[in-house]
C-alpha positions as CSV (number, residue, x, y, z in Angstrom):
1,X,131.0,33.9,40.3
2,X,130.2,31.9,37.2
3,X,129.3,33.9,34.1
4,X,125.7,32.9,32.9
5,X,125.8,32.1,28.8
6,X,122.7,33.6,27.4
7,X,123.1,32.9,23.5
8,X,119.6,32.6,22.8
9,X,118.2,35.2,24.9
10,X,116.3,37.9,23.0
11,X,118.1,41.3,24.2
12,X,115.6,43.7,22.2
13,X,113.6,44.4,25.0
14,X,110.6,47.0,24.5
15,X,112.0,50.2,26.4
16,X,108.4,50.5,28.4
17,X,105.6,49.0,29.3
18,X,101.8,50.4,28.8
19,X,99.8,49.4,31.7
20,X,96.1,50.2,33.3
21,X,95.6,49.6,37.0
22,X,92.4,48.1,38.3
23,X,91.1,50.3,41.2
24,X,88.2,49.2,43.6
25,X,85.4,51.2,45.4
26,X,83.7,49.5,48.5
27,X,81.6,51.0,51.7
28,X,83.8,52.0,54.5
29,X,83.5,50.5,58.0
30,X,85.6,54.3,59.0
31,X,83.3,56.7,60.4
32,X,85.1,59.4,58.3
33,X,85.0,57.9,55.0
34,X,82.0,56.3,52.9
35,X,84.2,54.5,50.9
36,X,87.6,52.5,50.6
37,X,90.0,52.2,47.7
38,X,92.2,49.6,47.0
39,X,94.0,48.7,44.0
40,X,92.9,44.9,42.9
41,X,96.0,44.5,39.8
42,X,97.7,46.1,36.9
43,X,97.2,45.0,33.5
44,X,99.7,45.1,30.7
45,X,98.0,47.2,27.5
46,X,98.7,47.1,23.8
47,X,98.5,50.7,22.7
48,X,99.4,54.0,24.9
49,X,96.8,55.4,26.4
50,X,95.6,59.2,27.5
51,X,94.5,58.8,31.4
52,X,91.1,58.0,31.9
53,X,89.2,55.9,34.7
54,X,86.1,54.0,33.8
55,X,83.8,51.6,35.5
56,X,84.0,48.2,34.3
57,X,82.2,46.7,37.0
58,X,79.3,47.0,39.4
59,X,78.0,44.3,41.9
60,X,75.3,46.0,45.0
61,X,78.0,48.7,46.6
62,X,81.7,47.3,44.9
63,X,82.3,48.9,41.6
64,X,85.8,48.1,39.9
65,X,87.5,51.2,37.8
66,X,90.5,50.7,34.9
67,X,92.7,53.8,35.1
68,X,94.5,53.5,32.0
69,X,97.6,55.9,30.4
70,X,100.2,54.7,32.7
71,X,103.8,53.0,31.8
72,X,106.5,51.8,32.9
73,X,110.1,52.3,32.2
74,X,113.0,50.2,33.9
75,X,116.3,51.7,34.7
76,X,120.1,50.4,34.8
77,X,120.8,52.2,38.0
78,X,117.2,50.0,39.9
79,X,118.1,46.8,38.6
80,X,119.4,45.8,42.2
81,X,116.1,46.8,43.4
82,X,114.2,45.6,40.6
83,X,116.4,42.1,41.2
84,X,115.7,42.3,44.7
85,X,112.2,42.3,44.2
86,X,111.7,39.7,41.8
87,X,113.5,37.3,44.1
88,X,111.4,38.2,46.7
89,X,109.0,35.5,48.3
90,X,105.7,37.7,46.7
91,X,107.3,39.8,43.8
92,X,105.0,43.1,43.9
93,X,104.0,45.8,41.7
94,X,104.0,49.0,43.0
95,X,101.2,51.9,42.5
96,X,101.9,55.2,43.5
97,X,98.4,57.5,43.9
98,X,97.6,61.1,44.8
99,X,96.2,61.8,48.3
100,X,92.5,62.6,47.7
101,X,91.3,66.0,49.4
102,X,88.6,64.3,51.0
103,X,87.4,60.1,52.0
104,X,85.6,59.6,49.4
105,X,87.4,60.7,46.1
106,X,89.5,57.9,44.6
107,X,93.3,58.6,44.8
108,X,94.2,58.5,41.6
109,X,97.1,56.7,39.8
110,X,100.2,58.0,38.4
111,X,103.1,55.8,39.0
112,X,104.0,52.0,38.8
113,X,107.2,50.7,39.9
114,X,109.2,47.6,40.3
115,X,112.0,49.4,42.1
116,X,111.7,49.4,46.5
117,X,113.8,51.9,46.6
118,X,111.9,54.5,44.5
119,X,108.4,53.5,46.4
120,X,110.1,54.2,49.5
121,X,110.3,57.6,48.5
122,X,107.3,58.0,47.9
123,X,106.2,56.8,51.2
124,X,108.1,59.1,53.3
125,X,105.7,61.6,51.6
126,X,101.7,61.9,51.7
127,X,101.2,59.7,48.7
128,X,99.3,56.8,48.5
129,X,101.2,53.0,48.1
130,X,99.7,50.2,46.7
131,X,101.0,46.6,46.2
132,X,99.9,44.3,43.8
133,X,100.4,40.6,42.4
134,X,103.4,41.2,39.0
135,X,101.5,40.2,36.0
136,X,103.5,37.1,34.6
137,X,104.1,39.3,31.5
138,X,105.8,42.2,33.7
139,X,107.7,40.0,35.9
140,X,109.2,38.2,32.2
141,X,109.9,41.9,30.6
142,X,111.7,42.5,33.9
143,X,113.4,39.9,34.5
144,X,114.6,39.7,31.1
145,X,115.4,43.2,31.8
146,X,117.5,42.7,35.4
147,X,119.6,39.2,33.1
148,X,120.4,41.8,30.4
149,X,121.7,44.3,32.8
150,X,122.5,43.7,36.4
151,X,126.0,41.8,37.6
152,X,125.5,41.4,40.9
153,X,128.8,42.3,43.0
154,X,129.6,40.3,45.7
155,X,129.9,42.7,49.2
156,X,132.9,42.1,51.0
157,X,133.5,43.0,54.7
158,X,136.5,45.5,55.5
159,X,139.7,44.8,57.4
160,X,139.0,46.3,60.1
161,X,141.9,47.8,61.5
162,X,143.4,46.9,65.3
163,X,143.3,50.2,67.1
164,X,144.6,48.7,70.2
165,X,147.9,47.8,68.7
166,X,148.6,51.3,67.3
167,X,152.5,51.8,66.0
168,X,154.4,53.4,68.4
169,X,156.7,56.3,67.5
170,X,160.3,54.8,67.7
171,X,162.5,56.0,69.8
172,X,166.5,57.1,68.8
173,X,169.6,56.7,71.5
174,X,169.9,60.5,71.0
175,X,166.2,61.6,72.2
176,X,167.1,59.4,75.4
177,X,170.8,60.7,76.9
178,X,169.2,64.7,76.4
């Protein structure tokens, strides 16, 4: 594998990210539920945020809410996810949200990831996944991120061994004549 130079690469890398996540409220077509959620985007922020959710937009029966005071943090041990992901055909950003007790509450934010492998957790439980377009600032920070940190080992297959020819215990003159 060929060793990739990276001499002017800017290896200070902010250790998180403040992001909001752009939520959206329309009618239901479900005859249990008035409304549907679905999360439009996240948004990269400046300053770091206590959670909050506000409208920002209403048109008729679609409003839009920015639920602010979330981060994200990248981790050595992800980066083959995180790689992974970014190499994928539609890189995604990940929103983890509460179940609401009931159809109509929004499920609320509280995690966003890069990493498969930690979403899939989170699906084999009752929270709610979301995927989203990367922000082209995200996908830079973690790409930079993955180039800094992840060497990619190449798998190899195993030997496997031939059980058919197994070694056969020798036998002595002695064992024979007895």
């Amino acid at each position: 594998m060929q060793k990739l130079d990276l001499d002017d690469f800017d290896k200070k890398l902010p250790d998180q990210l403040n992001l909001a996540v752009v939520m959206q409220k329309q009618p239901s077509t479900h005859p249990w539920a008035d409304f549907r959620y679905d999360a439009l985007g996240v948004v990269v922020r400046e300053a770091d945020e206590a959670q909050s959710v506000t409208r920002i937009h209403q048109d008729d029966e679609v409003e839009h809410f920015l639920v602010t005071g979330l981060s994200l943090r990248l981790h050595v041990d992800e980066c083959e996810s995180y790689y992974h992901n970014l190499m994928s055909p539609e890189p995604g950003c990940f929103i983890v949200a509460s179940q609401p007790e009931s159809g109509d509450e929004m499920p609320l934010p509280y995690l966003v990831s890069l990493s498969f492998d930690e979403v899939h957790a989170y699906l084999e439980g009752d929270e709610q996944i979301y995927s989203v377009e990367i922000p082209a600032e995200l996908y830079q920070w973690a790409e930079a991120y993955v180039l800094t940190h992840y060497v990619a080992i190449r798998k190899t297959k195993r030997k496997l061994k031939n059980w058919h020819e197994t070694e056969k215990p020798a036998t002595t003159g002695e064992e024979k004549s007895s």
